[in-house]
C-alpha positions in Angstrom: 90.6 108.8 118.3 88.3 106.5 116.9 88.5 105.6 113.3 85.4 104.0 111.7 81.9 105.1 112.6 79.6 102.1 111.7 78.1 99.3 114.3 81.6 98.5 115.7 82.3 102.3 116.0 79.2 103.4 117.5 79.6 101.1 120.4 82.8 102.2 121.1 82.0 106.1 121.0 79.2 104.9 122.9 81.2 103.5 125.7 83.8 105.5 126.1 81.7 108.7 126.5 80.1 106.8 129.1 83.3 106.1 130.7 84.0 110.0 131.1 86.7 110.5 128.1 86.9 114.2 127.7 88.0 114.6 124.2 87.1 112.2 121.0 88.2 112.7 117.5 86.1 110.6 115.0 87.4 109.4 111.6 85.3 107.9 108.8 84.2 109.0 105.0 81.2 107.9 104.6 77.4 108.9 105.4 74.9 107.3 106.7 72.7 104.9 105.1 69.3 103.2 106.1 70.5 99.9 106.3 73.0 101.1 108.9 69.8 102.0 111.7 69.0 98.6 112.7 72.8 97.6 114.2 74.3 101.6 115.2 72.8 102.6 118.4 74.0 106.6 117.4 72.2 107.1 114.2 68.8 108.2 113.5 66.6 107.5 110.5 66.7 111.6 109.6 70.4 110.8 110.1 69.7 108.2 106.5 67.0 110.6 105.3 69.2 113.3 105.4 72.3 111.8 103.7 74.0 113.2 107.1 78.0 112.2 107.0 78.8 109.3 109.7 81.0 111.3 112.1 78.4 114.4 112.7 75.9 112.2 113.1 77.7 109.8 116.0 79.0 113.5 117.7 75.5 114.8 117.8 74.6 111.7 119.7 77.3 111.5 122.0 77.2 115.0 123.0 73.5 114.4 124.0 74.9 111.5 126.5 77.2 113.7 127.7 77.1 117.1 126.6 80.7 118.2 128.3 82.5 116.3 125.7 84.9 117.7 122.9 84.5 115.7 120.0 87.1 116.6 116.6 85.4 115.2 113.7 87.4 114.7 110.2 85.0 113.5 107.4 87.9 111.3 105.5 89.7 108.5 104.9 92.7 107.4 107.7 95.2 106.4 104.7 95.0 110.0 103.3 93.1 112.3 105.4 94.4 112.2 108.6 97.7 114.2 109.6 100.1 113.0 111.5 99.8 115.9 113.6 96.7 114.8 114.9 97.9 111.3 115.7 100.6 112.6 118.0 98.0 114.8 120.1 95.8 111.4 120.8 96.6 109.3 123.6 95.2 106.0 121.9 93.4 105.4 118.7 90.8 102.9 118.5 90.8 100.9 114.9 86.8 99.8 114.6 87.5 99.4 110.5 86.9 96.1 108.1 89.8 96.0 105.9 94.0 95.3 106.2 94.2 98.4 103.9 93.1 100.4 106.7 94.5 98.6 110.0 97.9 99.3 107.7 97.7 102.5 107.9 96.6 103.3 110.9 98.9 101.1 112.0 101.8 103.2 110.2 100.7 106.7 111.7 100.6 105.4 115.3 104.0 103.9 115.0 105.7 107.1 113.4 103.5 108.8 116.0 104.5 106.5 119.0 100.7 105.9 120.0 99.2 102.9 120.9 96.4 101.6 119.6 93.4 99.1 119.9 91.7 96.9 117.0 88.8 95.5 116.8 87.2 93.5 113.8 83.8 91.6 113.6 82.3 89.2 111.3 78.6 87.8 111.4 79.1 86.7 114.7 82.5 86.5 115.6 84.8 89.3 116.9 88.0 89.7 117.8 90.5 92.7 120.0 94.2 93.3 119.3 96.2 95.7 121.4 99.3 97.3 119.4 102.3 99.0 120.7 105.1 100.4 119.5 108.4 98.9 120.4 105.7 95.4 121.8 103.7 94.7 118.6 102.9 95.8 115.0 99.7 94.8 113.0 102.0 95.1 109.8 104.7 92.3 111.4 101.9 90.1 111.8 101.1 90.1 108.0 101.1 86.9 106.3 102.7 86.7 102.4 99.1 86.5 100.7 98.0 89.8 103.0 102.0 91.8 102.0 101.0 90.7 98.3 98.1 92.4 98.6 99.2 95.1 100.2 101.8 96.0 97.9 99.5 95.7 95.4 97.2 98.2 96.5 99.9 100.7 97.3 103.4 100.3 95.4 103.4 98.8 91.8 104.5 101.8 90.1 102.9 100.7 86.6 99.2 100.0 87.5 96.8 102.2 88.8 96.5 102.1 92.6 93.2 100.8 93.8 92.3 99.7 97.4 91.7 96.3 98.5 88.0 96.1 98.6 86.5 93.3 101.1 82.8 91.5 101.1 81.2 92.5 103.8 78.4 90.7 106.2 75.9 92.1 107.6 77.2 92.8 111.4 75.5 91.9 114.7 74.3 94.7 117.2 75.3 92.0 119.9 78.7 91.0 118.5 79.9 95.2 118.3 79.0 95.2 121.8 81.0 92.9 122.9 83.6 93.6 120.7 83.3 97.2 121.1 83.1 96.8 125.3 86.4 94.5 125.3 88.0 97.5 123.0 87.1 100.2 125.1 88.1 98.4 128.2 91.7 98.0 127.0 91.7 102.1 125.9 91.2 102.7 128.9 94.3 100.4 130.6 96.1 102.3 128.1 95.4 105.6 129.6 96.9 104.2 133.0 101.0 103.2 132.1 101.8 103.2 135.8 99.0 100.5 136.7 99.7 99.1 133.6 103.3 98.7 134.7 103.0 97.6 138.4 100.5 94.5 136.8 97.4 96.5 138.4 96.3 96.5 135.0 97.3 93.5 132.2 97.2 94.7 128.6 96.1 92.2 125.7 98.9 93.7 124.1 100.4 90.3 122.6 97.2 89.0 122.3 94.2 88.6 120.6 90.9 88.4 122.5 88.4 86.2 119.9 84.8 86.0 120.9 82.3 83.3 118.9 78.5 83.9 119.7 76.9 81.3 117.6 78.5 78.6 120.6 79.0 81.3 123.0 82.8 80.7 123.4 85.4 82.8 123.6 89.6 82.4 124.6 92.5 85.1 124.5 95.8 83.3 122.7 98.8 84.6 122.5 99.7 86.8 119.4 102.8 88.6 119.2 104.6 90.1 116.0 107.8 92.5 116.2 110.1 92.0 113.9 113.1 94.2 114.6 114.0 95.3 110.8 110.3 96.0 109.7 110.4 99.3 108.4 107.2 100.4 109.5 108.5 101.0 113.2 110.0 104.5 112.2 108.8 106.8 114.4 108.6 110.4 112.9 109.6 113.3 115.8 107.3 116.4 116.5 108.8 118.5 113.8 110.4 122.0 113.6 108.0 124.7 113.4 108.8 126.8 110.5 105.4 128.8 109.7 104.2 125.8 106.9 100.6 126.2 106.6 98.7 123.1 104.6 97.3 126.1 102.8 100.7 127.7 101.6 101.3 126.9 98.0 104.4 124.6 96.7 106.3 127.4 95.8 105.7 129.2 99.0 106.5 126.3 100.8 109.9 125.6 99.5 110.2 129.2 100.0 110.1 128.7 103.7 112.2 125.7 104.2 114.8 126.5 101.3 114.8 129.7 103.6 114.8 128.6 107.6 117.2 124.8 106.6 118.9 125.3 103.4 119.1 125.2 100.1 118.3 122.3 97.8 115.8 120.6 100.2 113.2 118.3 98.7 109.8 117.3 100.3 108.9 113.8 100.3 105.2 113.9 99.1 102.5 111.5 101.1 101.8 108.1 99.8 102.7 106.9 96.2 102.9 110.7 95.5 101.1 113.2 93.1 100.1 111.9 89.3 100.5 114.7 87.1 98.9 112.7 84.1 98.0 108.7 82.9 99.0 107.8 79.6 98.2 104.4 78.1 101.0 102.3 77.4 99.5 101.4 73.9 98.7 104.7 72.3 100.4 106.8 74.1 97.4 108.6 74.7 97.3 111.0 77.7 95.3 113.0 80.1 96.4 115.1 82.9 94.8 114.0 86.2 96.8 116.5 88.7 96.1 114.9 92.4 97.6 112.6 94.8 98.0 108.9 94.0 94.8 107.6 96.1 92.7 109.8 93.8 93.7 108.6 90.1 91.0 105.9 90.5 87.8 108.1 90.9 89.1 110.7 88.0 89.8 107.4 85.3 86.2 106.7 86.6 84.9 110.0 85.9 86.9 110.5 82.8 84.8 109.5 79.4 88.6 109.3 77.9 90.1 106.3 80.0 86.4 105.3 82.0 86.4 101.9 80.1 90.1 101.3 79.5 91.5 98.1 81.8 93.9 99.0 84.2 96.7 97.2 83.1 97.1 99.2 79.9 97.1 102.7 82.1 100.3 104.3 83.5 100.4 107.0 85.8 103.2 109.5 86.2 103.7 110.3 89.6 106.1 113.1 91.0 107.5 111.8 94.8 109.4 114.6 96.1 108.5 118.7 96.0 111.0 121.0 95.3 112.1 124.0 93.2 111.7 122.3 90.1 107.7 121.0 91.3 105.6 121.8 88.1 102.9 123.0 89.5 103.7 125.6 92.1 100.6 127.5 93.0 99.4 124.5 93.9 98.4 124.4 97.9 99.6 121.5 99.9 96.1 120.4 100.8 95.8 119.5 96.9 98.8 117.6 97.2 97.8 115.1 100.1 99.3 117.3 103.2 97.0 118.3 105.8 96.4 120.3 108.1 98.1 118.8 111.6 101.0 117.0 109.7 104.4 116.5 109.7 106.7 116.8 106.6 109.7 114.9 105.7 112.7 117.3 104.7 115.4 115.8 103.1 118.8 118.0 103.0 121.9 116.9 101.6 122.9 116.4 105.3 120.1 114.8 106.8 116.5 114.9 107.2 114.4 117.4 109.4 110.8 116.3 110.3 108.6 119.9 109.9 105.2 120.7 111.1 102.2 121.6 109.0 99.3 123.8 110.8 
């Protein structure tokens, strides 16, 4: 999988469809742009013309190098779009994004998912390659206090509205993504081999970091190693029972199922910060119903002539964590409530808690 289609992206599709990879499954949200064409070696200028979304646009090409591949494309976001499913089917997941808010979660989805995976990040022109494993090292145990602060303030304040760490960004190199995006494919591919990787055939920079400067042309690998036993991110989520949960079953039909095939008085733990039913503001009392996961309050307060130029501070949201019998909306189909298709539910029983598929 390779998450994040721009310049860093396209030389990593690039390469490893070169390098004979069978299957690719390419994640980003966004389309592509004319100021994208001088520095992504996969997109065209009807590509920008056309308003043509990032990830068909980077398959089309890659299928023309190498028109036996099987290329999965998801037209999201890796924090909410991507099940965890779909993690658990990849063999390694290549990180080519620009922001801690996303290296987080992918981060989190390959360690419930027990996949490794390989960052890379560039800037003007410097670049940089992280190898993460689970059980060996864990982007999120490498986060200073300033970079957790942040975090937490994107994703678990309960009494502001979330909004995702947005980062300046500078316009990147052709040259730097190709060296950045070689180095990244290079390690993929050790990944793919554990038994050379083992006998020291192969060495991993897993527990490094790889920087490359190409203003002084230098470069060094350092040692960089984060695992901190107690860091709750490490859970690792199993393949799940199959019960017949379809992402397009409703709540109520949902329950149905599991109250059914587990037992009675399960709840579902919902995805992320969980789903707002309404905002109200704090002063007047005032509210509006907004009916949608957490990650997508911000976009309806900016659509909303209502709350559009209220500050955020004075905004609540009500959010609803688990699903169960008592949900409030129960026609409502999981897909609206941030569960997708190739995910994995947690159950909670009064005994214990079952992981459960999703188709």
């Amino acid at each position: 999988m390779v998450v994040g289609c721009g310049a860093l992206g396209n030389e990593v599709i690039k390469n490893s469809t070169f390098a004979g990879i069978g299957h690719l499954a390419l994640v980003d949200p966004d389309i592509v742009e004319h100021r994208n064409l001088s520095h992504s070696i996969l997109f065209r200028k009807s590509d920008a013309d056309n308003k043509a979304k990032k990830v068909d646009a980077a398959a089309r090409s890659a299928k023309e190098l190498s028109p036996s591949i099987e290329i999965d494309t998801i037209a999201g976001d890796i924090c909410h779009d991507v099940g965890l499913g779909l993690i658990k089917q990849m063999d390694v997941v290549i990180g080519c994004v620009d922001n801690k808010y996303a290296r987080f979660f992918i981060n989190r989805l390959c360690m419930r998912a027990g996949k490794p995976w390989v960052d890379g990040g560039v800037f003007g022109l410097e670049g940089t390659v992280k190898v993460y494993m689970p059980g060996r090292n864990c982007y999120a145990c490498g986060l200073d206090l300033q970079s957790l602060q942040e975090l937490k303030g994107s994703m678990s304040c309960a009494d502001i509205v979330e909004r995702q760490v947005s980062t300046g960004h500078v316009s990147t190199s052709s040259i730097i993504a190709s060296v950045i995006g070689a180095v990244q494919v290079q390690e993929a591919l050790k990944l793919l081999h554990p038994r050379e990787l083992a006998d020291g055939t192969f060495v991993s920079l897993c527990g490094k970091i790889f920087y490359y400067e190409g203003m002084n042309l230098t470069s060094r690998i350092a040692e960089m190693r984060a695992y901190d036993e107690d860091c709750c991110e490490h859970e690792q989520w199993d393949e799940g029972e199959d019960l017949g949960i379809q992402a397009t079953n409703t709540a109520a039909e949902c329950m149905w199922i599991v109250n059914k095939k587990l037992e009675n008085d399960c709840k579902i733990l919902l995805p992320g910060r969980g789903f707002v039913s309404y905002i109200e503001r704090k002063d007047t009392m005032e509210k509006a119903e907004v009916c949608c996961p957490s990650w997508q309050v911000e976009d309806k307060i900016n659509s909303s002539a209502q709350f559009r130029k209220v500050p955020f501070w004075l905004l609540r949201q009500n959010e609803i964590h688990y699903l169960d019998t008592d949900f409030p909306y129960p026609n409502f189909e999981l897909l609206r409530l941030g569960i997708n298709h190739n995910d994995i539910i947690k159950v909670l029983t009064p005994e214990e808690t079952i992981f459960v598929k999703v188709a």
